[in-house]
PAVOFI-940658 format. One record per residue (C-alpha): residue in three letters; y negated, x negated, z negated. Coordinates in steps of 0.5 Angstrom, whole numbers, plus 500, padded with zeros to 3 digits. Layout:
<pts>
AlaYXZ/...
</pts>
This chain:
<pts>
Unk287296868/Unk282293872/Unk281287867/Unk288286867/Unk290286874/Unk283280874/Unk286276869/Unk293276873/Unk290275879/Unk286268877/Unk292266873/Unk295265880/Unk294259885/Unk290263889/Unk285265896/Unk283268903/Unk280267910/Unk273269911/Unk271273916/Unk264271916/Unk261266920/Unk256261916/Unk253255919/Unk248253925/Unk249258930/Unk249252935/Unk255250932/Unk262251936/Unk265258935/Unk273259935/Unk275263941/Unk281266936/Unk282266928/Unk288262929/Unk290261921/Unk287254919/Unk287249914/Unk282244912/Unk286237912/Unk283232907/Unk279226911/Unk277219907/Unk274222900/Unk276228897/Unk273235899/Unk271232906/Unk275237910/Unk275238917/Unk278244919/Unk285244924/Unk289249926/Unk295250920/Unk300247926/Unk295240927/Unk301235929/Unk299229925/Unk306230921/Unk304232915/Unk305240912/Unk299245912/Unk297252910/Unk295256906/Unk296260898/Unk293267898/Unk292272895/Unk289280895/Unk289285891/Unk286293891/Unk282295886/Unk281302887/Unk279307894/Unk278314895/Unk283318892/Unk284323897/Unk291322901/Unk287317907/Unk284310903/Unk289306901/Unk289305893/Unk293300892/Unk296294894/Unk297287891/Unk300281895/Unk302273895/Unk302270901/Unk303263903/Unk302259910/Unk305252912/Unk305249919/Unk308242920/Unk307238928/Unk310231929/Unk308227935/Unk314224937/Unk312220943/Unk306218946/Unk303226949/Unk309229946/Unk309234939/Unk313239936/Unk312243930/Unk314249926/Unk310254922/Unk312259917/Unk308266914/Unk311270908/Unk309275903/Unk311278897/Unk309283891/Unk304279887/Unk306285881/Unk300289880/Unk301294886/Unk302301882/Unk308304885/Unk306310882/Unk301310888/Unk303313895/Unk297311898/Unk299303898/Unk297299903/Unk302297907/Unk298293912/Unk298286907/Unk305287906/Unk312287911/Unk316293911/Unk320297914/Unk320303911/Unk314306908/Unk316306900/Unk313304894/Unk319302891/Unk321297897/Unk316292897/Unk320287900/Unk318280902/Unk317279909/Unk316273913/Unk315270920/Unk315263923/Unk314259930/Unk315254932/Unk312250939/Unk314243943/Unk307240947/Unk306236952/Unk299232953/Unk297229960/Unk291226963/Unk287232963/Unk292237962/Unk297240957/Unk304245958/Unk306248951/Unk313252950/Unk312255943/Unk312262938/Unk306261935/Unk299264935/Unk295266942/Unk288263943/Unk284267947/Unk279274947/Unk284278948/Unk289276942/Unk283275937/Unk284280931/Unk283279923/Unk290278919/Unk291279911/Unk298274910/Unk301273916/Unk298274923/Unk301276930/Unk306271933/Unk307270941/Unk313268945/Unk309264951/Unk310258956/Unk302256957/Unk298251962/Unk292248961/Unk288243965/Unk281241966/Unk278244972/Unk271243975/Unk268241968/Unk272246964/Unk278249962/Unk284253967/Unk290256964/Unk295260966/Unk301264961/Unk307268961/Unk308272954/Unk314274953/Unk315277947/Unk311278941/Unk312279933/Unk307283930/Unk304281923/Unk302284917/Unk296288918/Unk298291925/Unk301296920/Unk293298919/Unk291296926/Unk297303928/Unk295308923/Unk289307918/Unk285303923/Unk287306929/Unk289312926/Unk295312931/Unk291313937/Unk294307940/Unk286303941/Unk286298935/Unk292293936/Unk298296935/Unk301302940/Unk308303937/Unk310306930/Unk311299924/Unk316303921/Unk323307920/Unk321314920/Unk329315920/Unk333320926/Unk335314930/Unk327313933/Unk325307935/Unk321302931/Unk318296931/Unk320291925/Unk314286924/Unk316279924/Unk321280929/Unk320278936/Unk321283942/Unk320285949/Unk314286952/Unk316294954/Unk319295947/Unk312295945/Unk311300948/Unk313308948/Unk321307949/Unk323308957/Unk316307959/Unk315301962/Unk321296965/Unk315290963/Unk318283963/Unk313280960/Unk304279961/Unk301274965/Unk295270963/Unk289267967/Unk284264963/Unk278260966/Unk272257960/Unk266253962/Unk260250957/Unk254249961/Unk249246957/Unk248251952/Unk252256956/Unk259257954/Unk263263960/Unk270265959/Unk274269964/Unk280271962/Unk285276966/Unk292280962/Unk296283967/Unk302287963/Unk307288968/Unk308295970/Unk304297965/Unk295295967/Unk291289968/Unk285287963/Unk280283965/Unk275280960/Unk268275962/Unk263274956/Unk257270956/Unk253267951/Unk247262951/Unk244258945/Unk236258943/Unk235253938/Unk229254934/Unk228248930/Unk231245924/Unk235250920/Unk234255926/Unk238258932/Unk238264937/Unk245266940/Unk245272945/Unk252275947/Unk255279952/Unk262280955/Unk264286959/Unk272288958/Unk276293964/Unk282296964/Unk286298970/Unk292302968/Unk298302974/Unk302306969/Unk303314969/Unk305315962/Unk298312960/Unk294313965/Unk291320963/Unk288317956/Unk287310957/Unk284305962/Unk276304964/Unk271299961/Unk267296955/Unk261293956/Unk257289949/Unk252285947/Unk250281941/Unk245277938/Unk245272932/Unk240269929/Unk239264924/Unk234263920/Unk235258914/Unk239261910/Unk238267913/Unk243270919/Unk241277922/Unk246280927/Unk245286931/Unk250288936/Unk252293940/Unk259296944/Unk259302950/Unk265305952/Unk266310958/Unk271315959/Unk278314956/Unk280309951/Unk283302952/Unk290301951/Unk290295945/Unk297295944/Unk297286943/Unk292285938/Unk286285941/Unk279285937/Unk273282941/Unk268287940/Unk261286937/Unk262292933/Unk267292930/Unk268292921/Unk273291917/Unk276298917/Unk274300924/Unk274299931/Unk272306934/Unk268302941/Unk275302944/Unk276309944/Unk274314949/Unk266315951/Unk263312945/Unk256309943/Unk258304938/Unk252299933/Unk252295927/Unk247291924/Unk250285920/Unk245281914/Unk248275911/Unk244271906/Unk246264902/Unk243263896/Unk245256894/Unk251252897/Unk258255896/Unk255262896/Unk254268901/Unk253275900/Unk254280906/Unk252287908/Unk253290915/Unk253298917/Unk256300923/Unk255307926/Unk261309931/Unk258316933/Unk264321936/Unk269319941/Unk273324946/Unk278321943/Unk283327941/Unk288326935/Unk295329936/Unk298326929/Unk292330926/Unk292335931/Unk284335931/Unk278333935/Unk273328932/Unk268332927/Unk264327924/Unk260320927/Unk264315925/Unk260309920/Unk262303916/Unk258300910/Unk261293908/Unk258289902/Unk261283901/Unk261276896/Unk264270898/Unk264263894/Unk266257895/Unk266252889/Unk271247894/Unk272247901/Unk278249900/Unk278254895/Unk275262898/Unk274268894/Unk271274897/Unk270281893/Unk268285898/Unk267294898/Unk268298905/Unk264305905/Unk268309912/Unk267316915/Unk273316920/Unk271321926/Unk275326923/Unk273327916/Unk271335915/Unk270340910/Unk278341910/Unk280334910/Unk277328907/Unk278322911/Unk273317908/Unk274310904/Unk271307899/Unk275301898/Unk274294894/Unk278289895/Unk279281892/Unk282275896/Unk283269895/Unk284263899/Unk287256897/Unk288251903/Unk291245904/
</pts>
């Protein structure tokens, strides 16, 4: 099965996003993972990468592909799951300073998924119900119109968000933000202010509620992605809604969430303060920092530090959520070799991370426990190139026990929390990615009567154009 499901997948055109930062650690490091698309200079395979909206008048994006091999059978790991996915973005500059553009993100079935499988992995596709005889193809789309001055630009758009608070992996099509946006240079860096007005949540948010966030309302996503029938509310992904509907139903009026931004570069010294205020609902205010230590050709130092407070002004949250996260990293580089280590602090209650959220250090590929309530999180992270094209990853992360009680489990955490990630990523052009990796997690509430671990392994691959 596993040979057959190989050759359907490379007869495909195919690829992935790498989730693995490589290259010098003095090099600039994106501030969100916007989806992007290398777009091709004067030779061939000389890429730069952009934005899959870049306003230069031609179509980018992406072809995709993941496909499950295999995972714990035991009613928690999701065993199955195959999907095609495409990404194509176009922007136009109409007049001098002023562009529009549109993109688009689908994904449908590739063929291979078992649907005599329950345990299928909902979070690469779009549906509505959870069925394995309904995978759909779904999609989302965005469009923008900007304006470019001498030292400032305003954006109206539906499009992805830049900025620490709506950072967070995707698998095929990512979380899309309905906003109007500022940005100007201010004392030697960048000012903006935002109001997000809906959003449109994309495929993996489906995994950030239930598998990730094991429906703790912490890892991305609060509301239930699914009809679970008996007229209850739901979210359907890929369409735009209100920002108090992201939320239980009747709890906020919230018409939208104000955005303030300040990042600054001094020298080697790069600051970000970013400001969420979700009206009627809570204020997020986020400062990192990091400073670079060059050691020599080849060679590099990055340490990192951020510090995320939630003030919660709302009743029906106030009683789980709310406090601060404090973090720290350190990156260094040593030819072809990277070594990370990092390490996350969360006080009493959890954070309520209903808009995508993913800045931490110490989150893996499954897991983001440092969001959670009273947690000491670490992770150590190995990233080793052999030759050119080639990278080969190990990480562990242990997540201890949070307070955190589960009312879908009816449970307390019982076990620490681990995640060990294995992964291979070859790049034999600068456009083409393929990356096979294998995750090992314990969730806090695995016990003696209910396995909740994985032992995923999954391939993606990643054309870009």
């Amino acid at each position: 099965m596993i040979m057959k499901s190989i050759v359907g997948l490379v007869s495909m055109a195919l690829a992935s996003q790498v989730v693995i930062a490589g290259g010098n650690v003095d090099s600039k490091v994106p501030e969100t993972e916007v989806v992007v698309a290398p777009v091709i200079q004067e030779a061939p395979y000389k890429y730069v990468k952009k934005s899959i909206t870049v306003d230069d008048g031609s179509f980018h994006g992406y072809v995709r592909a993941q496909h499950i091999f295999n995972d714990t059978d035991n009613g928690f790991g999701k065993v199955t799951g195959s999907t095609l996915g495409l990404g194509l973005g176009y922007g136009l500059e109409v007049v001098s300073g002023l562009t529009i553009g549109a993109e688009f993100y689908g994904v449908m079935d590739s063929g291979l998924t078992d649907t005599d499988e329950k345990l299928i992995a909902y979070g690469q596709f779009m549906n509505t119900v959870k069925s394995p005889n309904e995978l759909d193809a779904g999609y989302a789309w965005g469009a923008h119109i900007r304006y470019k001055g001498e030292g400032y630009k305003i954006q109206l758009a539906r499009s992805q968000f830049s900025s620490p608070l709506t950072k967070t992996q995707i698998t095929h099509v990512p979380n899309l933000y309905e906003y109007a946006r500022v940005d100007a240079d201010i004392w030697g860096g960048n000012a903006s202010v935002s109001y997000i007005t809906k959003m449109s949540y994309g495929s993996r948010s489906a995994a950030d509620w239930g598998l990730i966030g094991e429906f703790t309302g912490t890892a991305g996503m609060y509301a239930v992605p699914f009809d679970v029938g008996g007229g209850k509310p739901f979210l359907e992904r890929g369409t735009y809604y209100g920002i108090d509907e992201t939320l239980k139903a009747g709890t906020t009026d919230s018409n939208g969430i104000f955005v303030f931004g300040y990042e600054k570069k001094i020298k080697k010294l790069n600051i970000k303060v970013w400001d969420f205020l979700v009206d009627d609902v809570l204020n997020n205010i986020f400062v990192e920092a990091d400073y670079k230590f060059p050691l020599g050709k080849g060679k590099g130092l990055k340490i990192s530090a951020h510090i995320w407070n939630q003030d919660i002004s709302n009743a029906s949250y106030e009683d789980l959520y709310g406090g601060t996260l404090i973090g720290a990293e350190a990156v260094l580089k040593w030819g072809s070799v990277i070594g990370k280590l990092a390490y996350e602090s969360k006080d009493d209650g959890g954070l309520l991370n209903a808009w995508g959220a993913n800045p931490g250090y110490t989150s893996s590929i499954f897991s983001r426990n440092e969001y959670r309530s009273n947690v000491d999180a670490y992770k150590a992270t190995l990233v080793y190139k052999p030759m050119k094209g080639l990278k080969l990853m190990a990480s562990y992360a242990n997540y201890g026990q949070s307070d955190t009680f589960n009312k879908k489990y009816n449970s307390a955490p019982t076990d620490d929390a681990s995640e060990m990630d294995l992964a291979i990523i070859y790049k034999p052009r600068a456009d083409v990615t393929i990356k096979l990796f294998n995750a090992n997690r314990t969730s806090e509430y695995n016990s003696a009567s209910k396995d909740r671990t994985q032992n995923h392994t999954r391939l993606i691959m990643n054309f870009a154009f």
